[in-house]
ROTIVEX-708127 format. One record per atom (N, C-alpha, C): residue number from 0; y, x, z; residue in three letters; atom name. Coordinates in nm, 3 decimals. Layout:
BEGIN
NODE, k, north, east, up, r, a
NODE, NUM, Y, X, Z, ALA, CA $
...
This chain:
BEGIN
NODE, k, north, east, up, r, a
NODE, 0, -0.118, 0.084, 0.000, UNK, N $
NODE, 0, 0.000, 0.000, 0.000, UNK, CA $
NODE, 0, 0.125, 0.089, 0.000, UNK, C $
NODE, 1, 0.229, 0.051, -0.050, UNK, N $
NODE, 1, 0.340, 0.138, -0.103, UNK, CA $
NODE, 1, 0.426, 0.090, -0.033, UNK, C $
NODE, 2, 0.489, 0.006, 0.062, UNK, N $
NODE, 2, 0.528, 0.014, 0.202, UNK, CA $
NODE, 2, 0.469, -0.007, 0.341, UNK, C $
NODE, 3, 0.340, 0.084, 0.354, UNK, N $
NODE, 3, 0.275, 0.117, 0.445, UNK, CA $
NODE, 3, 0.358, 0.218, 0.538, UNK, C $
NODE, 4, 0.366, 0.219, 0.638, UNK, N $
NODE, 4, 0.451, 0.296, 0.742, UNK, CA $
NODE, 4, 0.337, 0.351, 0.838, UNK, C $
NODE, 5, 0.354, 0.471, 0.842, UNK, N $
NODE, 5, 0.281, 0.545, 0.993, UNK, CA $
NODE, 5, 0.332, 0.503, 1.102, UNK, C $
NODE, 6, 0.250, 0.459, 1.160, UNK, N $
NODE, 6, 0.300, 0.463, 1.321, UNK, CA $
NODE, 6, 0.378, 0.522, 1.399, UNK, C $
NODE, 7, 0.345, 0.662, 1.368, UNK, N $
NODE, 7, 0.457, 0.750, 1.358, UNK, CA $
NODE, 7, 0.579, 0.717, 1.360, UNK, C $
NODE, 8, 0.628, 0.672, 1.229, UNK, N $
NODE, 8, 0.735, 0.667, 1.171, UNK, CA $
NODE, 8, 0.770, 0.482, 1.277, UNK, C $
NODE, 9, 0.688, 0.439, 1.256, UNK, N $
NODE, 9, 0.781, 0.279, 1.307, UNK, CA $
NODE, 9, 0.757, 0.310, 1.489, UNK, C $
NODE, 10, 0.692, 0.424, 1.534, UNK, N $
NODE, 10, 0.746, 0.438, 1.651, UNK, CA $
NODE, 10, 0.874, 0.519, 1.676, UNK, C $
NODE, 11, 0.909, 0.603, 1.594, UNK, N $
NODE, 11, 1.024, 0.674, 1.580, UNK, CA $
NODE, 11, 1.167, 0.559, 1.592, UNK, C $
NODE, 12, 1.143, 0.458, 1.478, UNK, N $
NODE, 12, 1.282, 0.378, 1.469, UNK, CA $
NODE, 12, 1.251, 0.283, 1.555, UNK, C $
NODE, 13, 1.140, 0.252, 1.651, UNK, N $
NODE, 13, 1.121, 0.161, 1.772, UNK, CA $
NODE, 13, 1.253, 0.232, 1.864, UNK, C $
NODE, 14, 1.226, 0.355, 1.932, UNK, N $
NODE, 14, 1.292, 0.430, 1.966, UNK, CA $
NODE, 14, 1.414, 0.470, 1.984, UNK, C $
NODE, 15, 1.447, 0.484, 1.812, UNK, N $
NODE, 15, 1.609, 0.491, 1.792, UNK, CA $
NODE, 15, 1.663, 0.346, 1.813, UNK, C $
NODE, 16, 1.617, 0.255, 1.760, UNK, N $
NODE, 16, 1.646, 0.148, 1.838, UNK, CA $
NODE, 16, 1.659, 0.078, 1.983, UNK, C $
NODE, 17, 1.629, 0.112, 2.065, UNK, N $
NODE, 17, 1.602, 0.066, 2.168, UNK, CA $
NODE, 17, 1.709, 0.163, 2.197, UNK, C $
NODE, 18, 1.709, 0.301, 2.179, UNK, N $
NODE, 18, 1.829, 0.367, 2.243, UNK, CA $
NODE, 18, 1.973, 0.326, 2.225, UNK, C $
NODE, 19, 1.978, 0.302, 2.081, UNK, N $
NODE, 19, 2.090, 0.252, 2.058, UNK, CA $
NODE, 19, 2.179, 0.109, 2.145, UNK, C $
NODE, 20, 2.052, 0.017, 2.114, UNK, N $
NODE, 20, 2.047, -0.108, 2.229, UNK, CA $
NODE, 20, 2.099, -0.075, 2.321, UNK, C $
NODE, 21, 2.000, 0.027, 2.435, UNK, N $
NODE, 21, 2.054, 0.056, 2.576, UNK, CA $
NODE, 21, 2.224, 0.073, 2.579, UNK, C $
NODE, 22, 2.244, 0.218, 2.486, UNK, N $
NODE, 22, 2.360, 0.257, 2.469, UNK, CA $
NODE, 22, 2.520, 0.161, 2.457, UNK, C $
NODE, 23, 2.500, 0.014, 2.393, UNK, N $
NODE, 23, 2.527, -0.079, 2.328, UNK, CA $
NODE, 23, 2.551, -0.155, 2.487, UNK, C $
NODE, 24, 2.463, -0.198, 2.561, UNK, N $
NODE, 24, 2.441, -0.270, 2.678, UNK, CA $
NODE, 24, 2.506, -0.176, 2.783, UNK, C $
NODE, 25, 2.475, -0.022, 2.782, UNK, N $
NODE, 25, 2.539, 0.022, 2.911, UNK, CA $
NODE, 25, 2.720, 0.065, 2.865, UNK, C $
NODE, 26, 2.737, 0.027, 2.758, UNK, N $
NODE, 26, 2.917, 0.061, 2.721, UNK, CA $
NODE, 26, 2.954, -0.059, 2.744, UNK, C $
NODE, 27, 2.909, -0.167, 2.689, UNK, N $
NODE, 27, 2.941, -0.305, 2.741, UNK, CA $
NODE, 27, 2.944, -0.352, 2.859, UNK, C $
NODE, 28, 2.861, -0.309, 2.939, UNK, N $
NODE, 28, 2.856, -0.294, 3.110, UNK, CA $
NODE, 28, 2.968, -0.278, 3.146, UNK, C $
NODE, 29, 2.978, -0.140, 3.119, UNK, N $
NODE, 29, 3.076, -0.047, 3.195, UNK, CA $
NODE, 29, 3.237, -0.129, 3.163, UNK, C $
NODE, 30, 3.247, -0.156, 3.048, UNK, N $
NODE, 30, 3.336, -0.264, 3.027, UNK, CA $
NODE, 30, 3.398, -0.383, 3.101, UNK, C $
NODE, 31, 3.246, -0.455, 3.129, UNK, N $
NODE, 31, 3.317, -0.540, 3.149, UNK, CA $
NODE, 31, 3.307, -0.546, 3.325, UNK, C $
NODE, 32, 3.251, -0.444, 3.372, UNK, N $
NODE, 32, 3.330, -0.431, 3.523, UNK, CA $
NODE, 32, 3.426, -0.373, 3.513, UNK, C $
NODE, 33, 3.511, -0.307, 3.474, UNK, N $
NODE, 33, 3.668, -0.245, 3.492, UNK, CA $
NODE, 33, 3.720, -0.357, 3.447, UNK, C $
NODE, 34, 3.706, -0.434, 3.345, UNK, N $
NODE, 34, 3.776, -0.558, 3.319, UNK, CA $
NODE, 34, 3.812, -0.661, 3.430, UNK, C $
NODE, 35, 3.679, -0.700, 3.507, UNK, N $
NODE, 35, 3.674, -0.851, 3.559, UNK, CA $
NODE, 35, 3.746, -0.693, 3.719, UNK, C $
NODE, 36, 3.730, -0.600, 3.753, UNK, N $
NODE, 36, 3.771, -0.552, 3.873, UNK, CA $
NODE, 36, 3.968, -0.538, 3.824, UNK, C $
NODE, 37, 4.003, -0.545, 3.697, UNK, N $
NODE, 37, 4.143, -0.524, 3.683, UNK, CA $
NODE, 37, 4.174, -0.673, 3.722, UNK, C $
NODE, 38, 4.096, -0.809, 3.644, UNK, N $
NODE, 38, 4.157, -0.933, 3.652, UNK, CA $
NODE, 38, 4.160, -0.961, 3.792, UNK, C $
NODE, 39, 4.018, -0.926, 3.900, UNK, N $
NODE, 39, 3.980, -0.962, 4.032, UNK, CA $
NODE, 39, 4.162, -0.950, 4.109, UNK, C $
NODE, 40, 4.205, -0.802, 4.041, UNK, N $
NODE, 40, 4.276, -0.700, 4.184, UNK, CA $
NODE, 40, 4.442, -0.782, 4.096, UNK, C $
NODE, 41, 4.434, -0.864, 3.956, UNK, N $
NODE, 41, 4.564, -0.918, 3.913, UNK, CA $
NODE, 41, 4.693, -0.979, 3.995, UNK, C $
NODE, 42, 4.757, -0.956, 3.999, UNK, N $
NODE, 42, 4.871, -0.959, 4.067, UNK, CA $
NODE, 42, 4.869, -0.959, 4.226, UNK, C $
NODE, 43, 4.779, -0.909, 4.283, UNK, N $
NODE, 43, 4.768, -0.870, 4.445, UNK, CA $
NODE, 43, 4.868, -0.742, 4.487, UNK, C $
NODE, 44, 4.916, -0.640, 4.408, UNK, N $
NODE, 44, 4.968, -0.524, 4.439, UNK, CA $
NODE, 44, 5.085, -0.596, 4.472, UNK, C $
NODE, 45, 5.123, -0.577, 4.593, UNK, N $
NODE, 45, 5.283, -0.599, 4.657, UNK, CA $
NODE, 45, 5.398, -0.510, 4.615, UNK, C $
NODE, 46, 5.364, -0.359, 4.552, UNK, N $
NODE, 46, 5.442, -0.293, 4.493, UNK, CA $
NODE, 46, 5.434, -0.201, 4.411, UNK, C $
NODE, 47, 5.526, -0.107, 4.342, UNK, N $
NODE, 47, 5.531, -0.052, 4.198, UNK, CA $
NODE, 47, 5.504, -0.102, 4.122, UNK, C $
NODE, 48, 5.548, -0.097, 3.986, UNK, N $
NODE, 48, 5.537, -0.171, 3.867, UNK, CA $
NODE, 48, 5.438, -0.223, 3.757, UNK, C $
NODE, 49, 5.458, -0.318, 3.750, UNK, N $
NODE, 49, 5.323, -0.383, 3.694, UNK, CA $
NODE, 49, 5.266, -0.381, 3.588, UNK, C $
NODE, 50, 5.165, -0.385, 3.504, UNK, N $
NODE, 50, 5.147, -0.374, 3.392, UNK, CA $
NODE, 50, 5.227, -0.465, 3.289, UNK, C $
NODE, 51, 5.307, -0.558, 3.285, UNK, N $
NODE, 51, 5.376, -0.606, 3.182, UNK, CA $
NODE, 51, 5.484, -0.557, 3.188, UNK, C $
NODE, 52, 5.535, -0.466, 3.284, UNK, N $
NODE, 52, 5.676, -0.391, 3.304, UNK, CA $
NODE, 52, 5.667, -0.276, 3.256, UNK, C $
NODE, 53, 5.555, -0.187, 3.200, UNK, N $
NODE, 53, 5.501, -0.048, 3.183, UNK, CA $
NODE, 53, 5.459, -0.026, 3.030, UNK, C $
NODE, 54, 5.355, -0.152, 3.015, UNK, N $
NODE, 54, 5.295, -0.134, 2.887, UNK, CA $
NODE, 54, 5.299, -0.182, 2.783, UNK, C $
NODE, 55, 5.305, -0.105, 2.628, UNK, N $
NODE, 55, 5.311, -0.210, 2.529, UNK, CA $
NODE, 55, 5.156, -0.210, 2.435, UNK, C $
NODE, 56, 5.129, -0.282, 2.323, UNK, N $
NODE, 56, 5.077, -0.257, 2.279, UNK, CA $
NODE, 56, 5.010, -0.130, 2.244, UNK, C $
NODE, 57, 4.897, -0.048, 2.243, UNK, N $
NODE, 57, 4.883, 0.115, 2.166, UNK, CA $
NODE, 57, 4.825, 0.064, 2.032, UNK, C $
NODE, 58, 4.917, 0.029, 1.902, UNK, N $
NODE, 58, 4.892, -0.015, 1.813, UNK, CA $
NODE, 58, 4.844, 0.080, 1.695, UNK, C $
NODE, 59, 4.898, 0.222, 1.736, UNK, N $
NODE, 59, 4.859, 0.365, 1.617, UNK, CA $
NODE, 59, 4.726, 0.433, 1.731, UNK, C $
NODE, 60, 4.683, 0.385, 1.857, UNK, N $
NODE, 60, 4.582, 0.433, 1.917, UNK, CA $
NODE, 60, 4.474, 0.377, 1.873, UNK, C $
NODE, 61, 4.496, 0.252, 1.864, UNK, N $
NODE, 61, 4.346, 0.147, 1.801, UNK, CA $
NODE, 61, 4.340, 0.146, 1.702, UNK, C $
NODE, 62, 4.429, 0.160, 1.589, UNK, N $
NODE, 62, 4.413, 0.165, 1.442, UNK, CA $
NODE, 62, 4.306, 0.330, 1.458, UNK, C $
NODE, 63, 4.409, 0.427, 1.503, UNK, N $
NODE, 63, 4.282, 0.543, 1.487, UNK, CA $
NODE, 63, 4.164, 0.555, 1.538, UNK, C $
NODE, 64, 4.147, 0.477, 1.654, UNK, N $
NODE, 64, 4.011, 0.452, 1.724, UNK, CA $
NODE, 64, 3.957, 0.382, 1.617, UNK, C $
NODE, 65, 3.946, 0.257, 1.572, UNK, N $
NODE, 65, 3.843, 0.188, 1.499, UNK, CA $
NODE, 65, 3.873, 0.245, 1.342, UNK, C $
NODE, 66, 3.964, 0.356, 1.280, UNK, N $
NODE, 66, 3.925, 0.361, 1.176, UNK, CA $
NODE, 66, 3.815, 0.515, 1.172, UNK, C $
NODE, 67, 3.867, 0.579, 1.288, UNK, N $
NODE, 67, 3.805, 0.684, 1.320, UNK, CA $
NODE, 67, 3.591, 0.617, 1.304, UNK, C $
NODE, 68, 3.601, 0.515, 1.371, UNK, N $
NODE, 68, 3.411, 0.478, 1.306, UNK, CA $
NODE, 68, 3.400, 0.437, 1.173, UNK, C $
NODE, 69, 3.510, 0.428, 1.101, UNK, N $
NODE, 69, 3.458, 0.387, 0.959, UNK, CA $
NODE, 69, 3.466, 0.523, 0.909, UNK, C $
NODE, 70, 3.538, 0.643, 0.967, UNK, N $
NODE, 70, 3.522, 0.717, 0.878, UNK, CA $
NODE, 70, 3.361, 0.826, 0.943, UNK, C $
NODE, 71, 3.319, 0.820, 1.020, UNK, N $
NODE, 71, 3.229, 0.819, 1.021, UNK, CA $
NODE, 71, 3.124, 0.764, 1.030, UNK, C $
NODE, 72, 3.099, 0.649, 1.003, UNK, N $
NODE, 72, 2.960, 0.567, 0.915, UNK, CA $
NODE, 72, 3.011, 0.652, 0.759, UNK, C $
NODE, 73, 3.120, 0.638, 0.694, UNK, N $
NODE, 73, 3.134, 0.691, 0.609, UNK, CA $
NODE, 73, 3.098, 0.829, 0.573, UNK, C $
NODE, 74, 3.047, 0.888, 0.654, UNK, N $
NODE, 74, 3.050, 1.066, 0.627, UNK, CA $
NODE, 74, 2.846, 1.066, 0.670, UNK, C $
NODE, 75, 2.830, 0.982, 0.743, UNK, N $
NODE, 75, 2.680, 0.938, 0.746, UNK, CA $
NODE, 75, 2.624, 0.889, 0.600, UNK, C $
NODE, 76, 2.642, 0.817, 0.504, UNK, N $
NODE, 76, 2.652, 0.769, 0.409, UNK, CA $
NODE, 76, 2.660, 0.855, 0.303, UNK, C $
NODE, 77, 2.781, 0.989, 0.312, UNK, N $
NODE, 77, 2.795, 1.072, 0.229, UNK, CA $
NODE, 77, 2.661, 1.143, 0.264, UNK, C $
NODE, 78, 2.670, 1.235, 0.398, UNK, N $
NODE, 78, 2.513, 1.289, 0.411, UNK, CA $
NODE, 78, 2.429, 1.217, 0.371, UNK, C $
NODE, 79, 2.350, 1.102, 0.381, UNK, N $
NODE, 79, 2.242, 1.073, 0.321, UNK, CA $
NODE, 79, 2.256, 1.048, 0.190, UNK, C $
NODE, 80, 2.341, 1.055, 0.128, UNK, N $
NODE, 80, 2.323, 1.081, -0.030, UNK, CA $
NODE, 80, 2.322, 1.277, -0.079, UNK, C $
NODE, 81, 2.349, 1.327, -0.017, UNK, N $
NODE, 81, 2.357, 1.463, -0.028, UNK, CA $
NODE, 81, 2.475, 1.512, -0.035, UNK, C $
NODE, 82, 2.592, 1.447, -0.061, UNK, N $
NODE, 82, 2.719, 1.515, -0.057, UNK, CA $
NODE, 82, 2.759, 1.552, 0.069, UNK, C $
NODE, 83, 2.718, 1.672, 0.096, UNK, N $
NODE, 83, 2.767, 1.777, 0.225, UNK, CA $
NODE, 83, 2.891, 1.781, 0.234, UNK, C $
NODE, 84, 2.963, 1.823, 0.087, UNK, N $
NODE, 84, 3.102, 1.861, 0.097, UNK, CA $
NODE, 84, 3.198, 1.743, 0.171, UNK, C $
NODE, 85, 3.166, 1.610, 0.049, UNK, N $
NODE, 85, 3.237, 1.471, 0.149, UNK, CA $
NODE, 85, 3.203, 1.435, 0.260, UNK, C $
NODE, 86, 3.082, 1.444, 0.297, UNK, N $
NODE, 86, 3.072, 1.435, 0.450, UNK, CA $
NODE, 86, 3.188, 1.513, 0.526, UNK, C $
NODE, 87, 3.187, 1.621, 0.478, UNK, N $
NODE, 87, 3.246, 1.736, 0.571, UNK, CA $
NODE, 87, 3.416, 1.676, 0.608, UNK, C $
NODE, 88, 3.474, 1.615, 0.441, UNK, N $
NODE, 88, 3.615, 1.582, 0.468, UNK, CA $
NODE, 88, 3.573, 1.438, 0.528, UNK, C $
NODE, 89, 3.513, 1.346, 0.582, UNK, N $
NODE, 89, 3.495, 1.218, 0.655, UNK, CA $
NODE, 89, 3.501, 1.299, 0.779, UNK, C $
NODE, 90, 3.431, 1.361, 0.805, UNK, N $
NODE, 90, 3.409, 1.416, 0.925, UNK, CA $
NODE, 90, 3.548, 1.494, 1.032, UNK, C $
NODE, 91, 3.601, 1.613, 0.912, UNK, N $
NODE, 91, 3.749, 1.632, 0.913, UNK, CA $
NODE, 91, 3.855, 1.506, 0.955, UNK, C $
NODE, 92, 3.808, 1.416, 0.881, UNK, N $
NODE, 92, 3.924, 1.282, 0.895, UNK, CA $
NODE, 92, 3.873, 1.252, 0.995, UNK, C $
NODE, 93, 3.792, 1.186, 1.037, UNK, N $
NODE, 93, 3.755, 1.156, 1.188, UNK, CA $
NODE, 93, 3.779, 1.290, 1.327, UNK, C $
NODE, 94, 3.803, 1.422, 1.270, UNK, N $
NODE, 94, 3.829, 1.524, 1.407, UNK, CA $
NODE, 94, 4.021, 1.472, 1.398, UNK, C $
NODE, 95, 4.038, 1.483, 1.281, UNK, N $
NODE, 95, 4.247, 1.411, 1.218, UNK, CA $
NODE, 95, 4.268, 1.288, 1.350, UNK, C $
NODE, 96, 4.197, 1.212, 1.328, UNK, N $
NODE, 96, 4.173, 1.050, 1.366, UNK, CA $
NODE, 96, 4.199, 1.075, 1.548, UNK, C $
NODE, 97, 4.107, 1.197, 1.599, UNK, N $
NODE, 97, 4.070, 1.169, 1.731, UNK, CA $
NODE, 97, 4.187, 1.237, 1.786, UNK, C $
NODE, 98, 4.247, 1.344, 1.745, UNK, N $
NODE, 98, 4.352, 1.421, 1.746, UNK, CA $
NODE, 98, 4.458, 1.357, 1.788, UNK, C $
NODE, 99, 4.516, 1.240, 1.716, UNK, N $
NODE, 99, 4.588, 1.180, 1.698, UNK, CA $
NODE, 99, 4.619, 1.050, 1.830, UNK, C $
NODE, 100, 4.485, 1.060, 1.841, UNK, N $
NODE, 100, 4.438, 0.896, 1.947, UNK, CA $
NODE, 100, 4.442, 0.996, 2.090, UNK, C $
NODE, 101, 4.424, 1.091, 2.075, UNK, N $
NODE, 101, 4.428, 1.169, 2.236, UNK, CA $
NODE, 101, 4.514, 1.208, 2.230, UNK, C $
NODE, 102, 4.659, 1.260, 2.172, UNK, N $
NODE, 102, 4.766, 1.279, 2.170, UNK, CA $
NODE, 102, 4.854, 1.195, 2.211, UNK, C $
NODE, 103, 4.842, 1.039, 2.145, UNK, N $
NODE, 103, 4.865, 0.935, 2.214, UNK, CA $
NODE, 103, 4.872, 0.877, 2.376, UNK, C $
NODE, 104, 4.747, 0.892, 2.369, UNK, N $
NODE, 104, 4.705, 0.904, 2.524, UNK, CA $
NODE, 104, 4.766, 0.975, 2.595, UNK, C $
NODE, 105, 4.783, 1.083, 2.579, UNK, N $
NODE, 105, 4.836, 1.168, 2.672, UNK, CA $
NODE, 105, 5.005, 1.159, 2.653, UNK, C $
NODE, 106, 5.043, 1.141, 2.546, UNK, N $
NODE, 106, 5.233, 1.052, 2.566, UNK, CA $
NODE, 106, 5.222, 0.968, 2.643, UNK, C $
NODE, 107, 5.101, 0.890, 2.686, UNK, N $
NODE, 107, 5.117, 0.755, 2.695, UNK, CA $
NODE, 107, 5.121, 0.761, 2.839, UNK, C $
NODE, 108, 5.046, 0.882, 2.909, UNK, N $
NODE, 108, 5.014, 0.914, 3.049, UNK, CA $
NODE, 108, 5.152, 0.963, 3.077, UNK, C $
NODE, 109, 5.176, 1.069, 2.986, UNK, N $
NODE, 109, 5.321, 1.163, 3.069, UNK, CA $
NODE, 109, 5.410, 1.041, 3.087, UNK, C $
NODE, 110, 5.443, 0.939, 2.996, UNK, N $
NODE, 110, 5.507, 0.843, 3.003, UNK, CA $
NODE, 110, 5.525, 0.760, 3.147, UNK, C $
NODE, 111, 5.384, 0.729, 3.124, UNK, N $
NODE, 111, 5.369, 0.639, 3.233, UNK, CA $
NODE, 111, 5.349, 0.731, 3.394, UNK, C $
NODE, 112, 5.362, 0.828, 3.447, UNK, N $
NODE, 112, 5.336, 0.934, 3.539, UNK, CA $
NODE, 112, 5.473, 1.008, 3.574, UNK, C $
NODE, 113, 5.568, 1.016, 3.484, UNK, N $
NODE, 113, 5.647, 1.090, 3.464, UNK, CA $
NODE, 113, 5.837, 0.979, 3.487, UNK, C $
NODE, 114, 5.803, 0.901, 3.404, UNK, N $
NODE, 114, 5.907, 0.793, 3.362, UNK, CA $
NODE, 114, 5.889, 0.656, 3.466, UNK, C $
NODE, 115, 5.787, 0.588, 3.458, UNK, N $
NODE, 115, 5.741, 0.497, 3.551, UNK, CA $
NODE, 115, 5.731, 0.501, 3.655, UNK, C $
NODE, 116, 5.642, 0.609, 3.711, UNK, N $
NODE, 116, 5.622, 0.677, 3.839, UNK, CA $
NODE, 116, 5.467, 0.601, 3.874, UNK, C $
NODE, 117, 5.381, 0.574, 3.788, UNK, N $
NODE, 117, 5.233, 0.475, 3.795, UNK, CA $
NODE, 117, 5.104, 0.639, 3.833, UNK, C $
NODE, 118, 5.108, 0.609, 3.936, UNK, N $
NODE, 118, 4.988, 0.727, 3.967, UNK, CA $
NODE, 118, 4.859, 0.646, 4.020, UNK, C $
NODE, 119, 4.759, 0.696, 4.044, UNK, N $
NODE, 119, 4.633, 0.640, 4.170, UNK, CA $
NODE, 119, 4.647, 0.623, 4.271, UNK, C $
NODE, 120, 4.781, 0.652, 4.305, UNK, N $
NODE, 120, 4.834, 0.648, 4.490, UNK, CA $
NODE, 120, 4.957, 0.519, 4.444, UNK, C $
NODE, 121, 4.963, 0.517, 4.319, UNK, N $
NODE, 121, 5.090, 0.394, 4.339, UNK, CA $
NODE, 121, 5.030, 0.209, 4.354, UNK, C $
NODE, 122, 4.934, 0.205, 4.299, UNK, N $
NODE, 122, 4.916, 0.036, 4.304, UNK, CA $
NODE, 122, 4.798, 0.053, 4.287, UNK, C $
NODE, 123, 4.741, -0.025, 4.304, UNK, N $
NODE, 123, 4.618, -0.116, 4.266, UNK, CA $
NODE, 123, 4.600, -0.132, 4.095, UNK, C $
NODE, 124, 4.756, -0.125, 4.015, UNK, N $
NODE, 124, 4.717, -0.084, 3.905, UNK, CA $
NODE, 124, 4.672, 0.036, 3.823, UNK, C $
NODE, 125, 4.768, 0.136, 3.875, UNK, N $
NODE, 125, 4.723, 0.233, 3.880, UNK, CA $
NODE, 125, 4.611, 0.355, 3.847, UNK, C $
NODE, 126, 4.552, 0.271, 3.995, UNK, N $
NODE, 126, 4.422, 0.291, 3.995, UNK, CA $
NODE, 126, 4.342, 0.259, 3.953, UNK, C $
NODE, 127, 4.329, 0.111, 3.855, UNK, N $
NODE, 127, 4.247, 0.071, 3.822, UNK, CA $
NODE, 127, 4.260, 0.154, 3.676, UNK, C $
NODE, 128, 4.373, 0.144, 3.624, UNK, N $
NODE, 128, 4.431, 0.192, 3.463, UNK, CA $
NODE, 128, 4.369, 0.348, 3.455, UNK, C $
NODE, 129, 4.374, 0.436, 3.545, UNK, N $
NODE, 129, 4.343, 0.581, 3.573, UNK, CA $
NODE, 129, 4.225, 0.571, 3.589, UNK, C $
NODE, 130, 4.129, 0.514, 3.659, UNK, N $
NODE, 130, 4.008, 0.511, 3.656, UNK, CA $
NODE, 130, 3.946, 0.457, 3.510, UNK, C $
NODE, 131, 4.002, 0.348, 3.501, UNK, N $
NODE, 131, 3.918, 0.304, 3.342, UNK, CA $
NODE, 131, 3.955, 0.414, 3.230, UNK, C $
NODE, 132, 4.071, 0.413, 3.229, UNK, N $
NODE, 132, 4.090, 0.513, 3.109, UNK, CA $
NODE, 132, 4.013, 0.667, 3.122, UNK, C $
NODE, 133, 3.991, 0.690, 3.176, UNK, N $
NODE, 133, 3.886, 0.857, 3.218, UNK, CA $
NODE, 133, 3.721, 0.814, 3.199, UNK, C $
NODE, 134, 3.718, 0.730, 3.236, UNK, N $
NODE, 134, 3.570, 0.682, 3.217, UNK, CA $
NODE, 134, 3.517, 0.656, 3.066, UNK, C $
NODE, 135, 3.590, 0.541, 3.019, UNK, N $
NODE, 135, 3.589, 0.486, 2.878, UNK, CA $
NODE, 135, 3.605, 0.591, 2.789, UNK, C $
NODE, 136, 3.720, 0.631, 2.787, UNK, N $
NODE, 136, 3.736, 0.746, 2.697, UNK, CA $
NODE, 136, 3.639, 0.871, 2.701, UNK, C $
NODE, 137, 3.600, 0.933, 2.814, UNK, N $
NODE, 137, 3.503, 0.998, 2.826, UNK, CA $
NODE, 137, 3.360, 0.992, 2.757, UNK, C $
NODE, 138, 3.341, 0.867, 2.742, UNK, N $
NODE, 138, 3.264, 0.812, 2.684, UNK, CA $
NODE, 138, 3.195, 0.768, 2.570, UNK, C $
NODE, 139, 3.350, 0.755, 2.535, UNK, N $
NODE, 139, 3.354, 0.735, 2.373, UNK, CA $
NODE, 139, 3.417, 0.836, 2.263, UNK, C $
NODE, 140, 3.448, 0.920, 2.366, UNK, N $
NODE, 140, 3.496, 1.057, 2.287, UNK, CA $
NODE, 140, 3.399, 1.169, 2.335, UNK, C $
C-alpha cells in the first residue's frame, strides 16, 4: 500500500502532536491566570496610577509580534521546499520583527518606570503588569 505509514513514523507525529497540544494548553494557562488575577485585583489599588492613566494601545508591538509568526511559518515553508537562501531572509525578517517588538518594550518600560513612576512596589498594578510581562514574553521569545 502506497500510504502505508510505519509505526515509527505515526508514533513520531503522535508525539509532535501532543507536544505541541501541551505547549498550546500550558501558554493558554499561563494566560489566562495573569488575566482573571489582573481583573480579580481591578480597581482595588488605593494608589498610583492606573492602567487607563499610563497605557495606550502597543499597536507597532502586536503588528510585529503576529507578523513576526507569519514570517516564520513562512521561512518553514521555504525550508521544506529547499530554498535555504529564502528561508534564511524569513528568518532574518523575523530576528528584524523581534528587534523591533523588544525595543518597544523596553521604551515602553523606561516610560512607564521612569515618567509614571509604575514599579512592583507601586500598586497592585504594577505588579501584576511586571510580573506578566517577564513571564509571557519570556516565553514567547
Amino acid at each position: 500500500m502506497a500510504t502505508d505509514m510505519s509505526a515509527q513514523g505515526i508514533e513520531r507525529a503522535s508525539a509532535a502532536r501532543v507536544g505541541m497540544v501541551g505547549l498550546i494548553v500550558a501558554e493558554a494557562s499561563l494566560f489566562a491566570v495573569f488575566v482573571v488575577a489582573y481583573l480579580y485585583d481591578l480597581g482595588k489599588s488605593l494608589s498610583g496610577p492606573s492602567p487607563k492613566a499610563v497605557l495606550s494601545v502597543p499597536v507597532l508591538g502586536t503588528v510585529c509580534l503576529l507578523s513576526s509568526s507569519v514570517t516564520v511559518a513562512l521561512a518553514v515553508r521555504a525550508l521544506g521546499r529547499g530554498a535555504v537562501r529564502r528561508c534564511g531572509a524569513w528568518l532574518l525578517a523575523t530576528v528584524v520583527l523581534a528587534v523591533v517588538f523588544l525595543t518597544g518594550t523596553a521604551a515602553e518600560w523606561r516610560r512607564l518606570i521612569t515618567r509614571e513612576g509604575v514599579t512592583i512596589g507601586t500598586n497592585l498594578f504594577g505588579t501584576h503588569r511586571r510580573l506578566r510581562d517577564r513571564a509571557l514574553r519570556a516565553l514567547n521569545i
